[in-house]
N, C-alpha and C positions, 0 to 999 in steps of 0.2 A: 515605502520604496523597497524594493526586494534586495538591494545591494545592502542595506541597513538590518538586514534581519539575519539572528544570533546566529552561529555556527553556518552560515551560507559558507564559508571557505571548506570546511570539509566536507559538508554536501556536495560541493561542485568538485573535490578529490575524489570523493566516491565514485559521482557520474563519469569523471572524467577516465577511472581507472576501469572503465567497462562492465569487468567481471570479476574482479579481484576487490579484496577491501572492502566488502559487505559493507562487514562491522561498524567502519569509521561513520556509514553515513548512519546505520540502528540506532550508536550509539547518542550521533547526534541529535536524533529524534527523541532520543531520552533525556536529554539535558535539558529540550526544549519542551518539555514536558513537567521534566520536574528536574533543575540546576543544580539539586543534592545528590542529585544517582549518583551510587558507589559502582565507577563502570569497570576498576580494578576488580571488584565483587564480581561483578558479571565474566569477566575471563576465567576467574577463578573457578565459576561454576560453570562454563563451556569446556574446561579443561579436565572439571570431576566426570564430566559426562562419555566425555572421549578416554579416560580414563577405563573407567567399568566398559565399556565396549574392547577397549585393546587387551584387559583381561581377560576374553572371552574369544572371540571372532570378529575381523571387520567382514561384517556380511549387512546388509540390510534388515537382513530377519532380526538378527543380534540388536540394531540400532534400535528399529524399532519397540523391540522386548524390554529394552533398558528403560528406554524412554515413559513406556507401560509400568515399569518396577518404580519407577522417580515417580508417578502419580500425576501426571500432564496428560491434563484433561481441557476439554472446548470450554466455555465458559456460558452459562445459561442466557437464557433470553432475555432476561430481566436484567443481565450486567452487560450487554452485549455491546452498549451504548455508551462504554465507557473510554475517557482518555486514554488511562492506565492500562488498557488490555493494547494498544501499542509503544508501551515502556519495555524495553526488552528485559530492564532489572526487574520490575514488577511482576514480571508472566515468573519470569526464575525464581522468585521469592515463593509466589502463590500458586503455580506449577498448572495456572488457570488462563488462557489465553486463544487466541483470534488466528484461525489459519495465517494470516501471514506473517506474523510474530510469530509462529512455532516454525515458520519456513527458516525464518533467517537464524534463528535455533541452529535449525536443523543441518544448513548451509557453517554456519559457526562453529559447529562441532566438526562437521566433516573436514573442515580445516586444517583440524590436527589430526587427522587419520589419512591413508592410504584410498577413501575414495573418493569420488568426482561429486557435485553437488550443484543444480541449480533451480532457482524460484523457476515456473512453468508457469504462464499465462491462461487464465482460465475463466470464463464467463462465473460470477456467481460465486465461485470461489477458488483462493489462488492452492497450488501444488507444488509439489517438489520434486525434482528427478536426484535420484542417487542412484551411481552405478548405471544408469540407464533401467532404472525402476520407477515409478510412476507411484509416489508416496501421497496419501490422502491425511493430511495434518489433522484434520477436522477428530480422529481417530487413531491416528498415528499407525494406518494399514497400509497394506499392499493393493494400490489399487490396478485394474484390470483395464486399460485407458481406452482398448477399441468398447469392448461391450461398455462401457460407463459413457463413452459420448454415443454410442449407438444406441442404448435408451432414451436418451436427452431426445436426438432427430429423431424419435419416434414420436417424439411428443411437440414434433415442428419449433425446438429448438436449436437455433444457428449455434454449433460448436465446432471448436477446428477438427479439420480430420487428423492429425498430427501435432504431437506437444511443441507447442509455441513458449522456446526456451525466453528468462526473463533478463533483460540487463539489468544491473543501479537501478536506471534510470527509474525504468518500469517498475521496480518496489517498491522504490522512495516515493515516487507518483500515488503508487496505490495506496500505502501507506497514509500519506497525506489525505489521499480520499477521502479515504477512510476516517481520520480525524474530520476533514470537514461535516461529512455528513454526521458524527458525531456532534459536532458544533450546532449543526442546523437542529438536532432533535430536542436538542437544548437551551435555543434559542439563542444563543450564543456570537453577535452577526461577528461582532468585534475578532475572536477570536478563530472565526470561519473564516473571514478575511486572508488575516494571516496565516493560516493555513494552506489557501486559497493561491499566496503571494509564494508562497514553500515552492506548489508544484510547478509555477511560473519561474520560478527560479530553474528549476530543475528543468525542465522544458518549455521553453516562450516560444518555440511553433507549435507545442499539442491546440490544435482547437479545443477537445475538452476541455482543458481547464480557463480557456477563455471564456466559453460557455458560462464555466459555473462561477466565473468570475463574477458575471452578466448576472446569474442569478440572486448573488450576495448586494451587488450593490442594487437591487429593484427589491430586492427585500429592505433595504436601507432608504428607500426612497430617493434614491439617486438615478434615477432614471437614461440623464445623458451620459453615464458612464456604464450604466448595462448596453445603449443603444452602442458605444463606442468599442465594447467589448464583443459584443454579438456581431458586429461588423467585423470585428479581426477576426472574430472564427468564422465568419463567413470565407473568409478569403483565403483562409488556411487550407478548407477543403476544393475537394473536388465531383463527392459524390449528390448526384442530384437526389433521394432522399435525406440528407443531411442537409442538406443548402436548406430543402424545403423547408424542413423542421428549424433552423434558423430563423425562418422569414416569417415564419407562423410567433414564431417568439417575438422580434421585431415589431410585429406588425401589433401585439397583445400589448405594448407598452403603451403607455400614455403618449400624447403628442406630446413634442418639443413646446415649451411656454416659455416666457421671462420667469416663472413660478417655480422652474424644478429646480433642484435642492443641488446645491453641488457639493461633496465630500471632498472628493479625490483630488 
């Protein structure tokens, strides 16, 4: 049940405080990660960072160039699949980590500085606006947002024509994804569940994560509880290729028997 599951009170502080309070919910995803994180450590080390930047210039350029001298770097292919690359202590130790753990970095430092900071919504991979700059974490550059989504639609990929700023909500969601499908690569149902149950917490009308609610329990063999879940995100939307892609799922399930396996 999601009202049972560890640190849901400061996650629902986080979402509830819109845009402010990052941290609270990062940090909570670090405990539930790993219950030893030193997250006094982790301020420590947001405040050396904002540190070397205040002796220097709060400019973006400056931020960046810091961030480049710290040695924070993407994290290879072969680790890319792991828990740990969304522990915010972990990226800060190993200074090796997953655009959206460098976002909320990035947002965490600007905290204690003079300028503005938010996650940006982004197919494929998340971004960061500071200052009203368009920061590509993946590299920690300056990205060019019209030509970078005007290559994409050139290649008949749907991107916004305008940075779609991110709330809580949207990080801690993604975030969670992000674990889940970490969990799925891993096979992992148990702890893709509760993952699963995180971004439910955080948002119980996204149809996604009803969806892939749907997915974890057909991967468990529970059948009448993906059927039940694929019906809430049916009815959550509105779009008729999305419904469709619903019903196509639905309809790929086994029948209803006395036979199916009930978990939930």
């Amino acid at each position: 049940m999601t009202q049972d599951l560890p640190y849901a009170s400061a996650l629902l502080e986080c979402v509830e405080s819109v845009n402010e309070h990052l941290l609270l919910g990062v940090k909570a995803v670090s405990r539930i990660l790993n219950p030893e994180s030193d997250l006094d450590w982790v301020d420590t080390q947001l405040l050396h960072l904002a540190g070397e930047i205040q002796k220097r210039e709060e400019t973006v350029e400056m931020m960046l160039k810091v961030f480049h001298e710290e040695g924070f770097q993407g994290v290879t292919e072969s680790d890319f699949h792991e828990y740990a690359n969304s522990d915010i202590e972990h990226v800060l130790k190993s200074r090796h980590g997953i655009p959206i753990t460098y976002v909320a970095i990035i947002l965490g430092v600007s905290d204690h500085l003079t300028m503005s900071s938010h996650g940006v919504n982004f197919p494929g991979v998340f971004l960061a606006q500071v200052n009203d700059v368009i920061v590509n974490p993946i590299d920690f550059s300056i990205l060019d947002y019209d030509t970078f989504t005007s290559n994409l639609k050139k290649k008949n990929i749907s991107v916004p024509n305008n940075p779609e700023l991110a709330s809580n909500a949207d990080i801690l969601k993604r975030m969670f994804n992000n674990l889940q499908e970490v969990a799925s690569v891993k096979g992992d149902v148990v702890r893709r569940l509760e993952f699963v149950d995180y971004m439910k917490l955080i948002d119980p009308d996204d149809w996604f994560t009803h969806f892939k609610c749907a997915e974890v329990w057909a991967s468990m063999g529970d059948y009448g509880a993906a059927r039940s879940e694929l019906r809430t995100a049916r009815d959550l939307v509105s779009d008729e290729a999305t419904i469709e892609m619903i019903d196509r799922n639905l309809a790929q399930l086994p029948k209803p028997s006395d036979n199916d396996q009930v978990m939930n």
